[in-house]
C-alpha positions in Angstrom: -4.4 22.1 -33.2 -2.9 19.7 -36.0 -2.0 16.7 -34.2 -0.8 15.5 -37.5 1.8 17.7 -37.1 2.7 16.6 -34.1 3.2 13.2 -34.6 5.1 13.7 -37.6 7.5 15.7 -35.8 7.5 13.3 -32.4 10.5 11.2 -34.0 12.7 14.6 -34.4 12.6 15.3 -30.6 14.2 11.9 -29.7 17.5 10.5 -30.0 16.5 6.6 -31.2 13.2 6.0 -31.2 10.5 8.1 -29.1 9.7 5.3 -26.5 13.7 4.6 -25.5 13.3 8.1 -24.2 16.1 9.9 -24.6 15.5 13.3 -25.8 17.8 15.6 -28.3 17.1 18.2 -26.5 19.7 18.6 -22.6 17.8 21.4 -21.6 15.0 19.0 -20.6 16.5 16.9 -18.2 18.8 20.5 -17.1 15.1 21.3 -16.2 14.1 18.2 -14.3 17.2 18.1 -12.0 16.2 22.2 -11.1 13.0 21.7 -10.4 10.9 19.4 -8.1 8.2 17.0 -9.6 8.1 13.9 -11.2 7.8 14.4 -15.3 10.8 12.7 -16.6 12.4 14.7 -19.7 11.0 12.4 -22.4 7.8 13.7 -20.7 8.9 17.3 -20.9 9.8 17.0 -24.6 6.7 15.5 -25.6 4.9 18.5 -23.3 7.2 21.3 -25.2 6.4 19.6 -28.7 2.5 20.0 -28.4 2.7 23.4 -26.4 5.5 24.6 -29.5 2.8 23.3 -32.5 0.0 25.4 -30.8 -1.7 27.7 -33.1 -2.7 31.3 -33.2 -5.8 31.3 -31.1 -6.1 28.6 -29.6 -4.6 28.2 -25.6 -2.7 25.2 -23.3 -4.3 24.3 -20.3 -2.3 21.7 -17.4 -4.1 20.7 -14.5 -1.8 19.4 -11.7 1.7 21.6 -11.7 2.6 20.7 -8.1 6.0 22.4 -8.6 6.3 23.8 -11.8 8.2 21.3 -13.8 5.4 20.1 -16.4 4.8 23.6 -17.2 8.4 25.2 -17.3 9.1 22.3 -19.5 6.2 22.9 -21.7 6.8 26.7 -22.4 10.6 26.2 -23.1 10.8 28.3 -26.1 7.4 28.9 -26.0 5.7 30.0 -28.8 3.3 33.7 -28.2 0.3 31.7 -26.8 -1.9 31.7 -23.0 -0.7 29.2 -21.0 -2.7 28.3 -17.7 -1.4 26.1 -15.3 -4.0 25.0 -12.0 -2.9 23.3 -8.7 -5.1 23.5 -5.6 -1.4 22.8 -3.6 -3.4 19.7 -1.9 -2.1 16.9 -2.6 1.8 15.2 -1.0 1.6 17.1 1.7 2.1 20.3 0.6 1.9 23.8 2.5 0.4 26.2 -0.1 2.5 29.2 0.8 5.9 27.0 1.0 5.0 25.2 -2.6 3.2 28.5 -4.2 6.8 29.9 -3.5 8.8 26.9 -4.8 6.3 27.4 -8.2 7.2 30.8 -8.6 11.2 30.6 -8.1 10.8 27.8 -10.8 8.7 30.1 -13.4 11.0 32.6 -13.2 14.0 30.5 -14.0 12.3 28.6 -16.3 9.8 30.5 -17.7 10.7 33.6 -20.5 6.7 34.4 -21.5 4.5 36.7 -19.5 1.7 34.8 -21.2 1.2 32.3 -18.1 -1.6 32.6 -15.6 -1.5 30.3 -12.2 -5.2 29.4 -10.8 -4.5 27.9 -7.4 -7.9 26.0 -7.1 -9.7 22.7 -7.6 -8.9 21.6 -11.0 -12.5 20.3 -11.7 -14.3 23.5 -10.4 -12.1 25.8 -12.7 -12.9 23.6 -15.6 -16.6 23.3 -14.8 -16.5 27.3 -14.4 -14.6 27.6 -17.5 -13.5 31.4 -17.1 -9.4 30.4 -16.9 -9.6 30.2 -20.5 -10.3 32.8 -22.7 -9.6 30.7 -26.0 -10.5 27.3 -27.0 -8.2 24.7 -25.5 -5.6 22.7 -27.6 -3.5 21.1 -25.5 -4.5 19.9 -22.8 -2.1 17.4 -19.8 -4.2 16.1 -17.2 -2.0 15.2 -14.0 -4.2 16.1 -11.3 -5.8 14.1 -8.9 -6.0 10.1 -9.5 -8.7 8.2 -8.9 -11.1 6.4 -11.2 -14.0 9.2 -10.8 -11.3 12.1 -12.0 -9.7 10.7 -14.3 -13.3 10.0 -16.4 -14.2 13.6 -15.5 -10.7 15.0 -16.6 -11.6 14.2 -20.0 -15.4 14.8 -19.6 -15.2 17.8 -17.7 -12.3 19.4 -20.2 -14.2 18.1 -23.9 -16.5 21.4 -23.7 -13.6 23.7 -23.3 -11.0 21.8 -26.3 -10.7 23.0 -29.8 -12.4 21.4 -32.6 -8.9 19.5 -33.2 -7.1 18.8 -29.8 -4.1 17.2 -28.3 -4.7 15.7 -24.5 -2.0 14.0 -22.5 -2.7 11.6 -20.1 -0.2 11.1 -17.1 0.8 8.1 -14.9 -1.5 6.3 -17.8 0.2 3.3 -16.9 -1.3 2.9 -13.7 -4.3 0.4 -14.7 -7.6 2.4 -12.6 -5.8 5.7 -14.7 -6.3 3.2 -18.5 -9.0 1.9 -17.6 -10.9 4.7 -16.6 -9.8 7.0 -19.7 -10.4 4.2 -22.4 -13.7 3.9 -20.4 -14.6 7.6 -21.3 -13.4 7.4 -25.0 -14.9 4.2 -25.8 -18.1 5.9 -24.4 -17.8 9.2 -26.5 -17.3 10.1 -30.1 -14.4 11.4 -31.7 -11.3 10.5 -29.5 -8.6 8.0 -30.5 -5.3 7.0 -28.7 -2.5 8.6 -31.0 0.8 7.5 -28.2 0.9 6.0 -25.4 4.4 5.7 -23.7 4.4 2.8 -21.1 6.4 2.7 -18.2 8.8 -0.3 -17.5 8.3 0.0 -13.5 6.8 2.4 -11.2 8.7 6.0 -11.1 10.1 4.8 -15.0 13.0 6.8 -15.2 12.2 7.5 -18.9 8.3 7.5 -18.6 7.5 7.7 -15.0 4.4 5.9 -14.6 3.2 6.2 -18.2 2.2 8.8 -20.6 -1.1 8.8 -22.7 -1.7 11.0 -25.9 -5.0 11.4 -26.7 -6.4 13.1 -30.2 -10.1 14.6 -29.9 -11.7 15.8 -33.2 -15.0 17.2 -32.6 -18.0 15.3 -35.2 -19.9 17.8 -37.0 -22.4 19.2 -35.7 -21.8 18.2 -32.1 -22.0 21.1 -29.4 -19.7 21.4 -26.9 -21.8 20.3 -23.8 -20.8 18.0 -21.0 -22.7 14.7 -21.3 -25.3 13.4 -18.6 -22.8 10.6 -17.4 -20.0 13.4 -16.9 -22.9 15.7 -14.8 -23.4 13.2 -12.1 -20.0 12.2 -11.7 -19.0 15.4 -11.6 -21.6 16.4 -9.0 -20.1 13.2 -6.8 -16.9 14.3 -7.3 -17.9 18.1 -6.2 -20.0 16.9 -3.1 -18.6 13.6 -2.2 -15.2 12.2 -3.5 -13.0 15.6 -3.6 -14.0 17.1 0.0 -13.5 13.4 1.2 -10.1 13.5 -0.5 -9.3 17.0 0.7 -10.0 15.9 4.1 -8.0 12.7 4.1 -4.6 14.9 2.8 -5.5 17.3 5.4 -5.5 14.7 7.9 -2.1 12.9 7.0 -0.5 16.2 6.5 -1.3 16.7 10.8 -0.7 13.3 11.4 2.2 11.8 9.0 2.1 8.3 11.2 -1.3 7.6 9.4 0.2 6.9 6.1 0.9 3.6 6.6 -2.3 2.9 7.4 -3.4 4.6 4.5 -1.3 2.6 2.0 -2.7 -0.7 3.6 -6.3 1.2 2.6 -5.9 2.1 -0.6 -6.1 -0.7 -3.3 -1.9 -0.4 -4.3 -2.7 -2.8 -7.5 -4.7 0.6 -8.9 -1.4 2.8 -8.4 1.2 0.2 -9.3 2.6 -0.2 -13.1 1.7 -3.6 -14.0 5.0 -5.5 -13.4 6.5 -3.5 -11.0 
């Protein structure tokens, strides 16, 4: 991937400058009002630019669809590449069948390439397993599950599988446990730099959402793609600990929707919250 390229063509996507937001593009925000989720169209364009500047070879991977607007906005005019979109249909409360169906009316509005492939699975056992992609990764938007643990491990779990040259996007990256924990794995591992990073103004940023990080990764010679000891045992705490306690608690609240106050009184809201807000 030349991530060059795609910063020197960022500016051309945007009316004004890239941060006010406001893409050149209408189809983008033509998408967002169609389709459920939360990527604003600034965040869709941005998506489409690196998906568009893929080369021949080389695949884009998104973890965390939840409805399909991420994905239908990265493949708008999408060049002949494999796109692979994973969602485990976890997470808000959502009942697989019911969503799975809302994801597939959306790809086939939205979508014009037969060159997409759905995994409906844990985001961090498909990248461990590595068999959803057939090509080296380069693009790669992490929006799946945020905690402090997964957000480390989306990088550390996903360097093995990225091109040589690689362009990964960081969502809600304005929330400061989401920052903190990916500068925390870049500062710890060679050959990653910040190239963007689009801050949100408040919580649910109608131009940003809750932030948008774009990361470059540039392989060092002679480095083998390997996941790193500090990745392994997060990953296994995440595999035999955090995600079945996490898949239990959504479980729960989805039976019993009065616990979600309690819930938000549990979980630390500073973590989730765009400084400011």
């Amino acid at each position: 991937m030349d991530t060059q390229a795609f910063v020197d063509a960022l500016a051309g996507v945007f009316e004004g400058e890239p941060a006010e937001g406001v893409p050149a593009d209408p189809r983008f925000a033509e998408i967002a009002a169609d389709v459920t989720g939360f990527s604003t169209p600034a965040e869709l364009a941005v998506l489409q630019l690196a998906a568009r500047l893929l080369p021949e070879g080389e695949c884009y991977l998104e973890v965390g669809t939840f409805k399909g607007r991420s994905i239908c906005g990265a493949m708008l005019d999408a060049p002949d590449r494999r796109f692979v979109a994973v969602e485990n249909f976890q997470e808000f409360g959502m009942l697989a069948a019911e969503s799975r169906a809302e994801l597939d009316g959306a790809i086939r509005r939205h979508v014009r390439s037969g060159r997409l492939r759905l995994v409906d699975g844990d985001g961090f056992r498909v990248l461990r397993d590595g068999s959803a992609v057939s090509e080296p990764v380069g693009v790669y938007f992490y929006d799946g599950a945020h905690t402090d643990l997964a957000h480390y491990l989306a990088l550390g779990v996903a360097e093995p599988l990225l091109a040589d040259e690689a362009l990964v996007l960081v969502d809600d990256a304005s929330w400061p446990m989401v920052e903190q924990a990916t500068l925390r794995y870049i500062e710890r591992h060679p050959g990653w730099e910040v190239l963007e990073f689009f801050r949100a103004a408040s919580d649910h940023d109608p131009l940003w959402a809750n932030g948008l990080m774009v990361l470059r990764y540039r392989r060092p010679p002679g480095v083998r793609p390997a996941r790193t000891s500090d990745v392994e045992w997060r990953l296994a705490l995440q595999r035999w600990v955090r995600g079945p306690a996490d898949s239990f608690a959504w479980r729960t609240l989805h039976r019993f929707p009065g616990l979600v106050p309690l819930a938000k009184r549990i979980v630390p809201s500073g973590s989730r919250t765009v400084p400011g807000s």
